[in-house]
C-alpha positions as a Markdown table, in Angstrom:
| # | Residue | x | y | z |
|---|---|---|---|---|
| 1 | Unk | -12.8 | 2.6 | -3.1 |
| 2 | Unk | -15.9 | 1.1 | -0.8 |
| 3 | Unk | -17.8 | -0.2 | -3.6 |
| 4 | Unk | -14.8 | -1.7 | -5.4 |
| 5 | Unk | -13.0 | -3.6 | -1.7 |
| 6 | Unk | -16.3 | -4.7 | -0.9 |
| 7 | Unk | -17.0 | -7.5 | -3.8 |
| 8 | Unk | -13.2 | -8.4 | -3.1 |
| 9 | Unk | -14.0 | -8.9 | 0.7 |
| 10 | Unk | -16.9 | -11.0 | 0.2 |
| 11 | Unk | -15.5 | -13.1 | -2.4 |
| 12 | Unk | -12.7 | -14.1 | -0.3 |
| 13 | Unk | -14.9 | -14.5 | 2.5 |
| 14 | Unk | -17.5 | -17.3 | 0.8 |
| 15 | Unk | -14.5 | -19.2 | -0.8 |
| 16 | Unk | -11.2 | -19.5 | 0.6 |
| 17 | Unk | -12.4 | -21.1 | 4.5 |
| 18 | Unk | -13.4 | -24.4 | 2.1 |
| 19 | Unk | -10.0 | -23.6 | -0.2 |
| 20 | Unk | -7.8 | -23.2 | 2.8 |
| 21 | Unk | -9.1 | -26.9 | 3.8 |
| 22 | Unk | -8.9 | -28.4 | 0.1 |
| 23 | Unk | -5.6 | -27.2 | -1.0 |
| 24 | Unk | -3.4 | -27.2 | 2.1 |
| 25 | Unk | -0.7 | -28.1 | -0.5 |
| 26 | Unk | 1.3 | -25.7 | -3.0 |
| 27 | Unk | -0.7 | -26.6 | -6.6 |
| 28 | Unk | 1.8 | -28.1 | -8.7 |
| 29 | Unk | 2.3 | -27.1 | -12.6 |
| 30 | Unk | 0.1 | -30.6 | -13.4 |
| 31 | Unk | -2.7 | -28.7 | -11.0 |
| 32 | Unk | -5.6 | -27.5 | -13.5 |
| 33 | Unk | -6.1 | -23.9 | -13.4 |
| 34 | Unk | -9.4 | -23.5 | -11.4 |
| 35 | Unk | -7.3 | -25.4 | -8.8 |
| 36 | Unk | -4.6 | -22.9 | -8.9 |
| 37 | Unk | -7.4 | -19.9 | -8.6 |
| 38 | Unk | -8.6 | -21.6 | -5.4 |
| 39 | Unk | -5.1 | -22.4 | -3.7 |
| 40 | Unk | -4.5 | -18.6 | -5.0 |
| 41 | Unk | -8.0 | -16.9 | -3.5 |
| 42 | Unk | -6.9 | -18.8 | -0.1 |
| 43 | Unk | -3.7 | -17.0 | -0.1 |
| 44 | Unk | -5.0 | -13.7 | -0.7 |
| 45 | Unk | -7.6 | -14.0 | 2.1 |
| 46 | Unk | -5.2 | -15.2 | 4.3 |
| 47 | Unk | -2.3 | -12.7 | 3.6 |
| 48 | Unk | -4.9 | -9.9 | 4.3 |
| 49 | Unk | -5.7 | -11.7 | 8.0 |
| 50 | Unk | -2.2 | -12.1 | 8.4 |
| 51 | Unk | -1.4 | -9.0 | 8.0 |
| 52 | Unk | -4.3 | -7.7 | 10.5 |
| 53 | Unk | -3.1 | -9.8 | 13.0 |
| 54 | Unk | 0.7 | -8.9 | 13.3 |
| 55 | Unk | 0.2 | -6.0 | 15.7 |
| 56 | Unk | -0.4 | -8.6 | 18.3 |
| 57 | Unk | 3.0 | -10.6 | 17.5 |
| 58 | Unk | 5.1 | -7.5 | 17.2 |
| 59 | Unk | 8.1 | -8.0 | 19.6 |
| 60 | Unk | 10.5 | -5.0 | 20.4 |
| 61 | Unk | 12.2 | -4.6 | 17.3 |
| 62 | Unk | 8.8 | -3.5 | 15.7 |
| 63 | Unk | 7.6 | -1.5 | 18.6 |
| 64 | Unk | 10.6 | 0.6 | 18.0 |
| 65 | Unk | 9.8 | 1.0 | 14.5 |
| 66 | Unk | 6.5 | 1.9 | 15.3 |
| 67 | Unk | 7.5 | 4.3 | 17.9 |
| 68 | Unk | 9.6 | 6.3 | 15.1 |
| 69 | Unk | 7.5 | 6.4 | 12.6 |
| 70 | Unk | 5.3 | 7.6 | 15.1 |
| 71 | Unk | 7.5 | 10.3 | 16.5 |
| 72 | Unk | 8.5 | 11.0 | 13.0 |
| 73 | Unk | 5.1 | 11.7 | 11.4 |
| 74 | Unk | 4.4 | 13.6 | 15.0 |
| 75 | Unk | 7.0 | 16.0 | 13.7 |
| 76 | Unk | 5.9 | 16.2 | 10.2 |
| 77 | Unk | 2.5 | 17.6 | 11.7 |
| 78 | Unk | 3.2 | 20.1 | 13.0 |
| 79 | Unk | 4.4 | 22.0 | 9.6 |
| 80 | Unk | 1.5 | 20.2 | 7.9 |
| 81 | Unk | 0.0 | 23.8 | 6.9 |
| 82 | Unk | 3.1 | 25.1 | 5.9 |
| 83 | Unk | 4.5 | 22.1 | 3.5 |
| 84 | Unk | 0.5 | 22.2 | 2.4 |
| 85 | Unk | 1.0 | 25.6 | 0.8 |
| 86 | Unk | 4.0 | 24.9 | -0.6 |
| 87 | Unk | 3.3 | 21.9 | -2.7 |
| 88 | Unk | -0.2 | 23.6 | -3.5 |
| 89 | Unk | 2.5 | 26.6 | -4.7 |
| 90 | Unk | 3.9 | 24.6 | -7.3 |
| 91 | Unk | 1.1 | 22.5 | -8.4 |
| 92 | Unk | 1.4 | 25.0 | -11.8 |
| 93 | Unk | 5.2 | 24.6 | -12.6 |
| 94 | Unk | 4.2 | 20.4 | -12.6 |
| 95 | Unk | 3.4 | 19.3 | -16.1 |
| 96 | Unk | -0.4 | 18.0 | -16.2 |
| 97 | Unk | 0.8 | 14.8 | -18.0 |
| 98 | Unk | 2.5 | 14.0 | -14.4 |
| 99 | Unk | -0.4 | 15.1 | -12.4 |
| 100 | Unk | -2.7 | 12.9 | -14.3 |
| 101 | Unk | -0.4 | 10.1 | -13.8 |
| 102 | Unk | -0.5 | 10.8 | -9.8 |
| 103 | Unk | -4.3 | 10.6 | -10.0 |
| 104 | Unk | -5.2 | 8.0 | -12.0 |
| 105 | Unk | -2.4 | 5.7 | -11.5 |
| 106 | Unk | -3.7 | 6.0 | -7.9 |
| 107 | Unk | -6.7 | 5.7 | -8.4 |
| 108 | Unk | -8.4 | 2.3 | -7.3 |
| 109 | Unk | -10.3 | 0.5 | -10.6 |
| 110 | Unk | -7.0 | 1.3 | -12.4 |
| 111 | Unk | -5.2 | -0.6 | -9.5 |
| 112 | Unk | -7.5 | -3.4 | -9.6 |
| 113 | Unk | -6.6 | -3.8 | -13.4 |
| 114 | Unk | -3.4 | -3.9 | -13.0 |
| 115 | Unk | -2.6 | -6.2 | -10.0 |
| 116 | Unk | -5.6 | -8.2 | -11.8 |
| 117 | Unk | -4.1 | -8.0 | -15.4 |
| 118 | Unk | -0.7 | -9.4 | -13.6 |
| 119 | Unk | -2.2 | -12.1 | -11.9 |
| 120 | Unk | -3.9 | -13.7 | -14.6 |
| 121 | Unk | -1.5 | -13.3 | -16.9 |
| 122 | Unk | 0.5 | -15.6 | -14.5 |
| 123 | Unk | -2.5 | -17.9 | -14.3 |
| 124 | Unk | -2.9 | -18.4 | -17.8 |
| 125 | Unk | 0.8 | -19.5 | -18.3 |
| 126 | Unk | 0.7 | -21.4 | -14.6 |
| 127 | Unk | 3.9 | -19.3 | -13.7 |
| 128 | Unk | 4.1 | -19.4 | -10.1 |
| 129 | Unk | 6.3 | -16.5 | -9.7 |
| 130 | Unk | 3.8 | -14.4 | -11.2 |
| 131 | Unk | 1.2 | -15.6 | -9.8 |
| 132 | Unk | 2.2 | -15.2 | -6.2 |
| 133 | Unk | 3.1 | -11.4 | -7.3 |
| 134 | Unk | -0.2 | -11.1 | -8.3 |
| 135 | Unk | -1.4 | -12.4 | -5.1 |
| 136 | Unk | 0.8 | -10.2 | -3.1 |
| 137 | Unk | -0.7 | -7.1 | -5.0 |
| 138 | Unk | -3.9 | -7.9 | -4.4 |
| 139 | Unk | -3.9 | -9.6 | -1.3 |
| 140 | Unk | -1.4 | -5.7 | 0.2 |
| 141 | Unk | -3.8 | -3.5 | -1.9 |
| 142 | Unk | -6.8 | -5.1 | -0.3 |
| 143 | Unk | -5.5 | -4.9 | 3.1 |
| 144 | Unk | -4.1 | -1.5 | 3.1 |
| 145 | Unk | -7.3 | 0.0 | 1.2 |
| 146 | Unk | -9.5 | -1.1 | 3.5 |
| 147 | Unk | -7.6 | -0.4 | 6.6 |
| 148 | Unk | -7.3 | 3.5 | 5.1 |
| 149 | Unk | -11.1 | 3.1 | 4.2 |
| 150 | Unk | -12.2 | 2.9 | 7.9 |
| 151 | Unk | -9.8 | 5.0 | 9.1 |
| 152 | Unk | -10.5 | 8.2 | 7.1 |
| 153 | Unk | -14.1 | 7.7 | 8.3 |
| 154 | Unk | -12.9 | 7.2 | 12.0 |
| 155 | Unk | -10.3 | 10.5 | 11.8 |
| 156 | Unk | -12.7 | 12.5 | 9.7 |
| 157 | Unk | -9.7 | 15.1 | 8.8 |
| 158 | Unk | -10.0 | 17.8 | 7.0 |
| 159 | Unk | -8.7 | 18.0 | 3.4 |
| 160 | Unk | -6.0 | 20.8 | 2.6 |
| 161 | Unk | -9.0 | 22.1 | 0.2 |
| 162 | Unk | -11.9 | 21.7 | 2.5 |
| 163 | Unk | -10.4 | 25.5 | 3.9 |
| 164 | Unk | -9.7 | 23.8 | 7.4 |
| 165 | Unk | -6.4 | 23.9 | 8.8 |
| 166 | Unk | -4.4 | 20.7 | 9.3 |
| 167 | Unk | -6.2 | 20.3 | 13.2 |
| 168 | Unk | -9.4 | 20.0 | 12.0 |
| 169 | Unk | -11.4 | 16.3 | 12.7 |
| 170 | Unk | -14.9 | 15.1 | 12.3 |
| 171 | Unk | -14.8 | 11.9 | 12.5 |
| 172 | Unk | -17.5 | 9.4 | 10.5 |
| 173 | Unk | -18.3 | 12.5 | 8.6 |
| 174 | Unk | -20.1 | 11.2 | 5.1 |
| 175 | Unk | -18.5 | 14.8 | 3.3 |
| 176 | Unk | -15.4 | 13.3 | 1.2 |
| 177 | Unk | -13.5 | 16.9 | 2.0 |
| 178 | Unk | -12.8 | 14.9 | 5.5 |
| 179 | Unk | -11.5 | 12.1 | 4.7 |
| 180 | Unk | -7.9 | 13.3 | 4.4 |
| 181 | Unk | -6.2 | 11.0 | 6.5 |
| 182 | Unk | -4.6 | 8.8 | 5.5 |
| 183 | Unk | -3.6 | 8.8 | 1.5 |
| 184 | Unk | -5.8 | 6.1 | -0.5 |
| 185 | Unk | -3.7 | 7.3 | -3.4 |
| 186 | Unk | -0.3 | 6.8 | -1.8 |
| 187 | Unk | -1.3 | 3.7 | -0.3 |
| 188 | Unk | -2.4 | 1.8 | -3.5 |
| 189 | Unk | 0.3 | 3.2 | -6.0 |
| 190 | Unk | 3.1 | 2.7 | -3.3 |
| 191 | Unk | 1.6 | -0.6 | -2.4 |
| 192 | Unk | 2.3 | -1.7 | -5.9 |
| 193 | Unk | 5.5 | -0.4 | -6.5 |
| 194 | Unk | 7.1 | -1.7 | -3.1 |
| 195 | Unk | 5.4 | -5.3 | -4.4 |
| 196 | Unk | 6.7 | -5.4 | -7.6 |
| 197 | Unk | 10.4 | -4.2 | -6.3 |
| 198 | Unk | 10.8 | -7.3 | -4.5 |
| 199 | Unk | 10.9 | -8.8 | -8.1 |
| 200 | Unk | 14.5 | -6.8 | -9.0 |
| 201 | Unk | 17.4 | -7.2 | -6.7 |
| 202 | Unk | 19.3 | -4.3 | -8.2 |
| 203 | Unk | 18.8 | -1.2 | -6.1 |
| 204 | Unk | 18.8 | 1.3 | -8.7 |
| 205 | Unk | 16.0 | -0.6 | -10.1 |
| 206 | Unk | 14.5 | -0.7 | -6.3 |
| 207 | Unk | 14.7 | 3.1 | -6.1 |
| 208 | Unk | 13.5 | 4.3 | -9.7 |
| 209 | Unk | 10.2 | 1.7 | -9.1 |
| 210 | Unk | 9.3 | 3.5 | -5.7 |
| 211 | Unk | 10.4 | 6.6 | -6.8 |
| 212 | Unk | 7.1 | 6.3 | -9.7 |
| 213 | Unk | 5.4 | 5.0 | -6.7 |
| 214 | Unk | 6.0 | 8.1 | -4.8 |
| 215 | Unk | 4.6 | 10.5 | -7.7 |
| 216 | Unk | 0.6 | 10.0 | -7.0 |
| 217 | Unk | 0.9 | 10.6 | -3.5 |
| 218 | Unk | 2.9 | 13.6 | -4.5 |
| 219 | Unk | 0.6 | 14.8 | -6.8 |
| 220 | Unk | -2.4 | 14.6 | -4.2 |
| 221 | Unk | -0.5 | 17.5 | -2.3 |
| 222 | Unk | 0.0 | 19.6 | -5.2 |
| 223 | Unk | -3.9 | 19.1 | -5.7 |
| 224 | Unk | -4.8 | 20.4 | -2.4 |
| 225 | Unk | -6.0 | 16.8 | -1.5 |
| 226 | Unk | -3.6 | 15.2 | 1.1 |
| 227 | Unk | -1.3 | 16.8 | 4.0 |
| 228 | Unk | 2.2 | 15.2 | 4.0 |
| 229 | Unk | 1.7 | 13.2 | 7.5 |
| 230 | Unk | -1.2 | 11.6 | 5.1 |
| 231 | Unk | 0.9 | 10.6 | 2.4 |
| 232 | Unk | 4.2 | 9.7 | 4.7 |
| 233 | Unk | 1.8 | 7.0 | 7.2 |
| 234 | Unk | 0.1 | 6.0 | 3.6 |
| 235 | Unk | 4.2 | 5.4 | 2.5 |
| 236 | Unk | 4.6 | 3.1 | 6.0 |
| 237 | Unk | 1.2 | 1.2 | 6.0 |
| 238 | Unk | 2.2 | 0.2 | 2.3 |
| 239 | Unk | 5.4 | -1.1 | 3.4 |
| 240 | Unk | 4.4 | -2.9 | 6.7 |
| 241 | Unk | 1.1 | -4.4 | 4.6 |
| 242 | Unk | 3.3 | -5.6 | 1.6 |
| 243 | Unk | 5.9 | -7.3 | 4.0 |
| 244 | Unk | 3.8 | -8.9 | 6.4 |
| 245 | Unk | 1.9 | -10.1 | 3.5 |
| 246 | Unk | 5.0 | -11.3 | 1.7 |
| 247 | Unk | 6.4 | -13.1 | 4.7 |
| 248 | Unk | 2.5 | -15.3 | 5.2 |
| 249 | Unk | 3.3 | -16.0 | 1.0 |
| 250 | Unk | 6.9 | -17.6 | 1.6 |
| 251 | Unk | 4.5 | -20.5 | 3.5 |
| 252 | Unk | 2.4 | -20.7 | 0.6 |
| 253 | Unk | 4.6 | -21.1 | -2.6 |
| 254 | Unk | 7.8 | -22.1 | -3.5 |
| 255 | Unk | 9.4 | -18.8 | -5.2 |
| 256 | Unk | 10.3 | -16.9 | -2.2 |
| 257 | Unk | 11.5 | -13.3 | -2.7 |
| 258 | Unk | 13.0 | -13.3 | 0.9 |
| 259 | Unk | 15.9 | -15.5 | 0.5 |
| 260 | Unk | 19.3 | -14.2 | 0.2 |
| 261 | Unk | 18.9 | -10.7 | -0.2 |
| 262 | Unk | 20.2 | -7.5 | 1.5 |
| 263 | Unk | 18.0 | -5.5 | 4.0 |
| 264 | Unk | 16.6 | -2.5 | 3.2 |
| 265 | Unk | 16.3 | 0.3 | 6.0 |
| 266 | Unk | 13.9 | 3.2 | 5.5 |
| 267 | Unk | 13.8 | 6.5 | 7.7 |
| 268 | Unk | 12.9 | 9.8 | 7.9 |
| 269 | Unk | 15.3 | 12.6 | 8.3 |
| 270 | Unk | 15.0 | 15.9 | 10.0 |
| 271 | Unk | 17.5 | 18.4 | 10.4 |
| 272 | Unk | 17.7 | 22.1 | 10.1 |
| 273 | Unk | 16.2 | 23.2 | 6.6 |
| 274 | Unk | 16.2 | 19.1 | 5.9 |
| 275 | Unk | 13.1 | 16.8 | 5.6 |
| 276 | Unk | 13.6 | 13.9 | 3.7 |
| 277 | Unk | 13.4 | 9.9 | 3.4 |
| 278 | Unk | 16.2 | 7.7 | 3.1 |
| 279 | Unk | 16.3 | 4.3 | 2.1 |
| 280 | Unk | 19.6 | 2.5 | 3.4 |
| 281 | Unk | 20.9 | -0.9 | 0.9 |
C-alpha cells in the first residue's frame, strides 16, 4: 500500500498547485485531453485535502455522528475476541473462489487498475460523468488509504493471527502482524463500491453493490487478519471519505450525483443476540 500511495502523493503534489491556477474553469468537451488530465489531477488533489480538512468544519450534526459511531464501535470491542473466533470458525464452510475475491479485490494494485481503468476510459471518450467517477475513486481511495496507512503504524494492534488478544498495541511497530487496525482491505473495496453506488439511484442496486463491497472485509476476518471494530471504522472512513470527497467534486464539474436524490441513513444495531448494520432509503 506505501509504495503504491506514495507515487500518487507526489504526483499530485508537483502538478495540481499550477493546475488548480490554470484551469479554474470546468474543461469543456472542445478542451484537448491533456487539458482535461490537468483540470482532473487538480480535482483529485484537492478532493483528498478536502476531505482532510472537514474535521475542522464539522458542526453538531456530524459530531453526533461521530459520537455514535464512536460509541458503536466501543461496543463492538469489547466482543472483538469472541466474533474473531467465530468468523475464523467458518473460514472452511466459505468457498475459496469467495475468499480469493475478498483478498484480491481488496487488495491495493488491483484497486489502482480499476479506479484507473475507469477513469481513462472516461478520458478517452471525454465523458465527464465518467471521468469525475474516476476521480472520485481515486481521489476516496487515496485519502482513505493513506489515512489507514498512518494509522495502523500509530495503533500498532495486534492482528487476530499474531496470537494476541484484541487489547494488544505497539504502536509504529515495522512487524505487519500489528497493523490490524483499521481494515486496508475494507477501506479500498468499500471505498469503491459506496463511489460507484452513487451512479444507480435504485436501492436494490445501492444494496447488492455494497453488499460485494462488504465481502473483502469479510473475508479478512475469516482469514484471521482483521477484528470487526477494524473492518466496521474501515466501513465509516470509506463513507465519510467518499462523501466529503463527492461534495468538493459538485464544485468542480457539471454532473452532480447529489441533486435530487433520497438520503441514505446508515447505523449499527445492537440488541440482545443482534448485531447488525442497517441502511435506512
Amino acid at each position: 500500500m506505501k509504495n503504491l500511495l506514495l507515487p500518487v502523493v507526489f504526483m499530485l503534489l508537483g502538478t495540481s498547485f499550477g493546475v488548480q491556477a490554470q484551469y479554474s474553469n470546468i474543461p469543456t468537451k472542445d478542451a484537448t485531453r491533456w487539458q482535461m488530465l490537468k483540470y482532473d489531477t487538480g480535482s483529485i488533489f484537492g478532493g483528498i485535502i478536502y476531505s482532510y480538512s472537514r474535521p475542522f468544519h464539522w458542526e453538531k450534526k456530524q459530531w453526533m455522528q461521530f459520537g455514535g459511531v464512536a460509541a458503536g464501535t466501543s461496543i463492538l470491542y469489547l466482543f472483538d475476541q469472541q466474533t474473531s473466533e467465530f468468523f475464523v470458525d467458518q473460514a472452511d464452510d466459505i468457498p475459496q473462489v469467495v475468499r480469493d475475491y475478498g483478498w484480491y479485490y481488496g487488495s491495493p494494485q488491483n484497486n489502482y487498475m480499476l479506479t484507473a481503468g475507469v477513469y481513462a476510459t472516461g478520458l478517452a471518450l471525454k465523458n465527464e460523468k465518467l471521468r469525475r467517477t474516476g476521480v472520485l475513486l481515486i481521489a476516496s481511495a487515496s485519502a482513505a488509504g493513506l489515512l489507514q496507512q498512518a494509522s495502523k503504524y500509530a495503533f500498532g494492534r495486534a492482528r487476530p493471527r499474531s496470537g494476541d488478544n484484541y487489547n494488544s498495541f505497539y504502536p509504529f511497530s515495522s512487524d505487519k502482524d500489528y497493523h490490524s487496525f483499521p481494515s486496508g482491505h475494507t477501506i479500498l473495496a468499500f471505498s469503491n463500491a459506496y463511489a460507484i453506488a452513487k451512479q444507480f439511484k435504485s436501492p436494490w442496486i445501492k444494496g447488492g453493490l455494497y453488499a460485494v463491497g462488504l465481502v473483502p472485509g469479510v473475508s479478512r476476518l475469516w482469514e484471521g487478519a482483521h477484528w470487526l471494530t477494524d473492518v466496521v471504522v474501515g466501513v465509516a472512513i470509506s463513507i465519510a471519505t467518499v462523501e466529503a470527497i463527492d461534495k468538493y467534486l459538485d464544485s468542480r464539474y457539471d454532473q452532480k450525483y447529489n441533486q435530487n436524490k433520497k438520503k441514505y441513513t446508515w447505523n449499527l444495531q445492537f440488541s440482545p443476540g443482534q448485531l447488525g448494520v442497517s441502511v435506512n432509503f
